[in-house]
N, C-alpha and C positions, 0 to 999 in steps of 0.2 A: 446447647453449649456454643454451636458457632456465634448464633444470634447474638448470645450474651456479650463472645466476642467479637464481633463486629460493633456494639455500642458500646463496649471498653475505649476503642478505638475515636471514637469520635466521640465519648465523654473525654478524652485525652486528648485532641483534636483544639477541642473549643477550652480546655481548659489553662492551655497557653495562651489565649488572647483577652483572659480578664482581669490580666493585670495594670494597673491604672496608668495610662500613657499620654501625654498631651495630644490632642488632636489640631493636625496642622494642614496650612496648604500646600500644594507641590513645591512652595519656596520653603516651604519650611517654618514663617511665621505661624503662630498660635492663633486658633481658631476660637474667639469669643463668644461667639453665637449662633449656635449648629441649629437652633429652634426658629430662629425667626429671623426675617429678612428684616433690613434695612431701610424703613418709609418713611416718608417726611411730616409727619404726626400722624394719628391714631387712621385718620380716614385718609392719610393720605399714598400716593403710588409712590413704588417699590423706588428706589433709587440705582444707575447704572454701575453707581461704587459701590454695592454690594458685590467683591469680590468674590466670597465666600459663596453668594449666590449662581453669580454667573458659572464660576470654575466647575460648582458641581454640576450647572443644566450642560456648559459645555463636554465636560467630559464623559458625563451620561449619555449624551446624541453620538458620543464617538466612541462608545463599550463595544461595536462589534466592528470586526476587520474584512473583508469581505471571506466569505464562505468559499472553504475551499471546491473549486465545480466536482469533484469527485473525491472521495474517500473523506470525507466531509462531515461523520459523524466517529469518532475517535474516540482510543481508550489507549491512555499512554501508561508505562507498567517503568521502573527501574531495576536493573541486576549485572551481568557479571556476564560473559564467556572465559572461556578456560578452555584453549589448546590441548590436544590431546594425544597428537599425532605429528611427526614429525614431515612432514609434506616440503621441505627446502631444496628436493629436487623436483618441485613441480612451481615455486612460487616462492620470492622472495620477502613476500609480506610479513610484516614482523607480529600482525595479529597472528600468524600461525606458528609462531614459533613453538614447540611443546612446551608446556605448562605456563606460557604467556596468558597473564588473565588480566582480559579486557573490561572496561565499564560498559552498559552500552544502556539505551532506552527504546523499549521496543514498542510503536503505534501499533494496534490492533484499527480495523477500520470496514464501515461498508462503504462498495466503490459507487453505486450511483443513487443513492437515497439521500435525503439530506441534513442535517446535522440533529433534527430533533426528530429521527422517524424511529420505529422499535428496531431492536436490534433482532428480531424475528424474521425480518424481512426476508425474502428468498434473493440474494447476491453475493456473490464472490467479497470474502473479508481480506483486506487488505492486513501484511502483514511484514511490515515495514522496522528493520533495525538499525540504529547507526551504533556504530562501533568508535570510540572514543580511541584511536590506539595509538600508538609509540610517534607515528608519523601522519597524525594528523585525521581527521572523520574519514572511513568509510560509512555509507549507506548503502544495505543492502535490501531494494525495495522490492517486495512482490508479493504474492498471495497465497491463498492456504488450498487455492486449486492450481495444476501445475501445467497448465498451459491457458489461451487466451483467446479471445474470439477473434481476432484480426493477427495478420502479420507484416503489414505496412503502416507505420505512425501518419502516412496522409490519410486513413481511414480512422486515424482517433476521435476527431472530432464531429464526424459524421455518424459514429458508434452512438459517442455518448448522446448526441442529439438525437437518437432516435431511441434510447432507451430513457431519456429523462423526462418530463412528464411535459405535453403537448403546449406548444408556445401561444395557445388560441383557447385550449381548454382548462391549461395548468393539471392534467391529468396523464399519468402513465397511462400508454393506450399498445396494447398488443398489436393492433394494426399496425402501426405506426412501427415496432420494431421488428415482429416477423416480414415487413415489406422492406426494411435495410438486409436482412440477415437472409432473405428469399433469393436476393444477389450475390452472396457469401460461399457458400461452400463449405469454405475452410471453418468458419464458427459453428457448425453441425458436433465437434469431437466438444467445447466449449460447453454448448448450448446440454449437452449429454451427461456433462459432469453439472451446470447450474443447476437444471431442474431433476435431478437426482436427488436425495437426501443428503447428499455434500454442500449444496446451496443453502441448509437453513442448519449449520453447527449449532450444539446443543450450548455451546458457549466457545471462551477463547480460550480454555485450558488445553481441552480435548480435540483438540484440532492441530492439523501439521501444516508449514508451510512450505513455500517454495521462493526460490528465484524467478522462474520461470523462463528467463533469459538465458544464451548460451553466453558466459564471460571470457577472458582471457587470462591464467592464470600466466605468470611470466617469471622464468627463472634469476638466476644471478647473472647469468651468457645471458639472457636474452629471447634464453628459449621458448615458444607459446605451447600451451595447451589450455583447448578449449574445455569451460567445468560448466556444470549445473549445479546449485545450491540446492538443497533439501533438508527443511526442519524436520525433523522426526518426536513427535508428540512424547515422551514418556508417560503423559497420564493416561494413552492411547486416544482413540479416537470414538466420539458420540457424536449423531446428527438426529436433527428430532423429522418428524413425520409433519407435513403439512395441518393436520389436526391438533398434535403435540404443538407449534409452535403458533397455532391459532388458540391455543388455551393458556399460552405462558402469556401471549399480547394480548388475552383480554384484563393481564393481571398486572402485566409488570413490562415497561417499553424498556428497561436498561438492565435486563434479567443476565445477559452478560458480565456487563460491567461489573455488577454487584458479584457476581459470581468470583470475577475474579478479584476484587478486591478482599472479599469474605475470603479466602484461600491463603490471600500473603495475612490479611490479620491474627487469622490461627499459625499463623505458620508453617502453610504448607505450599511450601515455592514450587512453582511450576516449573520443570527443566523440556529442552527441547535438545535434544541431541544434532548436531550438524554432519550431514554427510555430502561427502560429494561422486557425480560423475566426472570422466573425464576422457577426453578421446583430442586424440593426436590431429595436426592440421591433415595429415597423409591418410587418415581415415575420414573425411567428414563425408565423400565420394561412396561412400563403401554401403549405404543404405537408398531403399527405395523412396525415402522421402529426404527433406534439407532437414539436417541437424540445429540447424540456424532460423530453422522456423520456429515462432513462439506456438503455433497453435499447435506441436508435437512435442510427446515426449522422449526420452532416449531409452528406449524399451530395451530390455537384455542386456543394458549394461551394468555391471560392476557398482556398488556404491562402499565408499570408505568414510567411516567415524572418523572426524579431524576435530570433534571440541565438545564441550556440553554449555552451553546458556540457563543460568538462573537467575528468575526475573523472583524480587526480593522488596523492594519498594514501592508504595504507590507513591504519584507528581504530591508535592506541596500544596500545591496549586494550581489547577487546569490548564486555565488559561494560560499564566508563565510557561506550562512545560506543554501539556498535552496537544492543546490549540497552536501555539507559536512554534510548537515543532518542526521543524524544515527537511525532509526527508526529498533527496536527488539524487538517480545514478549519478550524475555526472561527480558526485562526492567520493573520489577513488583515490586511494593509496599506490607506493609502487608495490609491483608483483602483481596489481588488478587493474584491467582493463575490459573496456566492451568489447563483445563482438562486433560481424558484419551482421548481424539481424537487426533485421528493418527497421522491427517496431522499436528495442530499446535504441535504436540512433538518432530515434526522433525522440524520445523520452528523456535521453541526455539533456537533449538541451529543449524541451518543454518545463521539466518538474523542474528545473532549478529557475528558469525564469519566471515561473507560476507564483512560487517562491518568494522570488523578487518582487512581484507585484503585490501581492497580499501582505508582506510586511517590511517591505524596504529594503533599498541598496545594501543595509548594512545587517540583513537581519542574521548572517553570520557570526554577529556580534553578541545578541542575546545569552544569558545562560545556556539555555537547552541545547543552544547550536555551537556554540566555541566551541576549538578542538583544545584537548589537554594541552596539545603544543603548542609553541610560540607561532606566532603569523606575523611574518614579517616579508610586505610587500607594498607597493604606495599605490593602491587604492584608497582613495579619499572622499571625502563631505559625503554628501549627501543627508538626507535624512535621519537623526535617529544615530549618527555615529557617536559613541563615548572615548572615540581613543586620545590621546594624550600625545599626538603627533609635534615636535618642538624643532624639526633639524629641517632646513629648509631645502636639503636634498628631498625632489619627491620622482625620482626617476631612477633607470637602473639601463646600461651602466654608471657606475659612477666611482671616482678613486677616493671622492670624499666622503662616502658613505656606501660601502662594499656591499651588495647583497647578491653571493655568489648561486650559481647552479650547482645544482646535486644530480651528477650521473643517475643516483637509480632512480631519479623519477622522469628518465626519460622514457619515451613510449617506443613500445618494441618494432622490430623493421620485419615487414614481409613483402613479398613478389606480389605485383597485381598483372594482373590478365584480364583481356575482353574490352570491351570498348565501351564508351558513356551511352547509358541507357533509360529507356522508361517501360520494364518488361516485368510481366511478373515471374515469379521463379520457375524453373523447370522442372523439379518434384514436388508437384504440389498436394498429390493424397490427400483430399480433404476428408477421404469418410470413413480409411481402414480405423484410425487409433476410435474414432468414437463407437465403432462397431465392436473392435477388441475389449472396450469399456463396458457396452452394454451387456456382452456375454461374460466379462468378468462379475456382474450382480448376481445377489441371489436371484431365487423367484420374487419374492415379497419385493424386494430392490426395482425391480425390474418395474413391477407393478405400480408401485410409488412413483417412479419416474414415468411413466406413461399417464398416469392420473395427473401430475401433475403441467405435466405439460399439455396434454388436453384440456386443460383451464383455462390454458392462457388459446390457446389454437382455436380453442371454440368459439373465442369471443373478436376473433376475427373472421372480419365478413366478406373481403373478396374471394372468393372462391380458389380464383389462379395462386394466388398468394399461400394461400391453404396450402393447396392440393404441393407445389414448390416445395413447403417447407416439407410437406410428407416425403416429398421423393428424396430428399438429403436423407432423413431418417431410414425409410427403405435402401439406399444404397449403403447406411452404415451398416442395419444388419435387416432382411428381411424380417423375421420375428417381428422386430421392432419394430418395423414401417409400418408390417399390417394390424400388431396393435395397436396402434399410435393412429391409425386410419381408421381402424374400426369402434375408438372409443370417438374418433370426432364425425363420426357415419358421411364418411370419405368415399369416395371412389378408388378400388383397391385397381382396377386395370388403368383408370387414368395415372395411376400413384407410379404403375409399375412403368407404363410408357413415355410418362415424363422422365424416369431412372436411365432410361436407354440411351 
């Protein structure tokens, strides 16, 4: 039955497009002769006025945009949030108003594979929403595991360089990234959830997301409180077994996608529940690690339902929506703003210049990316702009063409203290939360993640580097270290003396 409905869906699909339409050029002239070029008799070469010719080899050589370096294989979904909870004394955001219901288009994504690899792959899926609302896009960007291997964005690009595949062999190579992460620490709680059975989701239904970031939520006064975002799956949660997800890619690289697609064609929308944490700037002090670090979570706190998301459509079109989709913290409404954490301060402003580069000054402009509201501001040309700009005012102030400030979107005030630095933090527990993870598994859990990361451990061969990344493990929970040592026939007293 699903099957059946899923080629309902695409008998329907193609059966809009054979209605008989002139075929034209990008000018819009009619197109005479789609079959054969233009030659100057029978034996003779092609001719340069073969419009029709050129237009299509040129815009064939220019079908792809450059690939985005990370989260670079996408599955973009359309639906709905809906407000559920009155939150107006924590956040003046009119997304949250109660029974305020948002549009929004949510990328699903793996973060370091790249656009045509299986979606089995063992990596963190990117899970990415922007919110179409009253005043303008938020994006709210993060993943379906809830913290991150680094917490400084100067180590982003030294991350993904050593997790992406070797600039000499074109091959992911374990060396290569257990010798980044052997200097790490903090990617041990990370690394505990990747190679876990949470690393290879059974698809995008069953799986929850997060923020990962600590935000700033901002009242009407002015007031801050710091939140964390968290999807909560309703179909609950599936991940498959390294075996299981090496027998779906011997079959199917987009078993994902399909999944979710077959899901909205029967009509069975996926809902994600949104909750939040929240803690006071006068509490961020109050724990033995930073609140504000991405590589921790905010254990023991409180989480409150503030909305439900139901994703309802698939893109028209890939490329228009899912590809050209432009997803940036820096894309914030008033009542949100960033934290001080590191890493999203440097993600601010990366993902939206990324952005820029991959589809232009104005890619703002696109469908997928305009906000419902008006944008009235004089940023101009560039590339690719369709606006309808006529008043030769292109500046602000100006009496001849007013475009005033709006109080709430200014950015809230706080005290700073300490002096200009280049330090790392001073709670930095890199190895309690991955330890409290590994004892939160079952057995079989446990086991799975110790299998699987002795995969990758084995098949590196410096020794030192080995033995390094053991002693992280060992310090998250002894259990763990010395199975994790005894499946890669490790040295357990070197494991332990490196831990000291």
């Amino acid at each position: 039955m699903r099957q059946f409905a899923y080629s309902t869906l695409l008998t329907a699909i193609m059966a809009t497009s054979v209605q008989a339409a002139t075929l034209t050029r990008d000018n819009g002239a009619p197109v005479g002769d789609n079959q054969n070029s233009y030659t100057a008799g029978e034996q003779g070469p092609v001719l340069l006025q073969d419009v029709q010719l050129i237009q299509k080899l040129q815009r064939f050589a220019r079908e792809r945009i450059p690939e985005r370096v990370v989260h670079a294989r996408g599955t973009g979904v359309h639906g709905e949030f809906k407000a559920s909870k009155d939150i107006s004394d924590l956040t003046q955001a009119a997304v949250f108003k109660k029974g305020e219901v948002t549009p929004v288009f949510v990328r699903f994504s793996t973060v370091i594979h790249s656009k045509g690899s299986p979606e089995t792959l063992r990596d963190p899926r990117g899970f990415a929403t922007k919110f179409y609302t009253s005043e303008g896009n938020w994006d709210l960007v993060g993943n379906n595991l809830p913290v991150f291997f680094i917490r400084d964005a100067i180590k982003f690009p030294d991350m993904v360089h050593s997790l992406k595949p070797s600039p000499v062999t074109n091959q992911q190579d374990p060396n290569r990234f257990f010798d980044f992460f052997s200097h790490l620490p903090e990617a041990t709680h990370m690394l505990t959830w990747v190679y876990s059975d949470y690393g290879t989701p059974a698809n995008l239904r069953h799986m929850d997301g997060f923020g990962v970031h600590a935000y700033k939520l901002i009242d009407a006064e002015g007031d801050v409180t710091y939140v964390k975002f968290h999807w909560k799956s309703r179909q609950g949660i599936k991940n498959l077994t390294t075996e299981e997800a090496s027998a779906i890619q011997a079959k199917d690289f987009s078993h994902a996608t399909r999944d979710m697609y077959q899901a909205i064609a029967d009509g069975n929308f996926p809902q994600w529940d949104l909750y939040i944490k929240v803690l006071k700037p006068s509490e961020l002090d109050e724990f033995d690690y930073n609140p504000l670090d991405a590589t921790k979570m905010w254990l023991d706190i409180k989480e409150t339902k503030v909305g439900t998301m139901t994703l309802k459509r698939t893109p028209d079109n890939f490329f228009q929506e899912t590809e050209q989709a432009a997803f940036a913290p820096a894309n914030l409404v008033p009542g949100i703003e960033p934290s001080e954490d590191r890493l999203l301060q440097g993600r601010v402003f990366a993902y939206a210049d990324t952005q820029m580069y991959r589809l232009g000054a104005n890619h703002m402009q696109l469908p997928i990316n305009r906000p419902k509201t008006a944008v009235n501001n004089w940023n101009q040309d560039g590339v690719g702009n369709p606006g309808h700009q006529t008043n030769d005012v292109n500046y602000q102030p100006s009496k001849r063409a007013p475009r005033m400030e709006e109080t709430r979107g200014r950015y809230s005030e706080s005290k700073l203290h300490g002096n200009y630095q280049q330090k790392a933090i001073t709670k930095q527990q890199p190895f309690a939360q991955a330890g409290e993870l590994y004892r939160s598994f079952s057995t079989q859990e446990k086991a799975n993640l110790v299998k699987n990361l002795a995969g990758d451990l084995n098949k590196v061969t410096d020794d030192a580097t080995k033995h390094k990344m053991l002693s992280h493990f060992y310090q998250a929970d002894p259990e763990f270290g010395s199975q994790l040592t005894k499946a890669v026939d490790g040295n357990l007293n070197r494991v332990k003396k490196l831990s000291n």
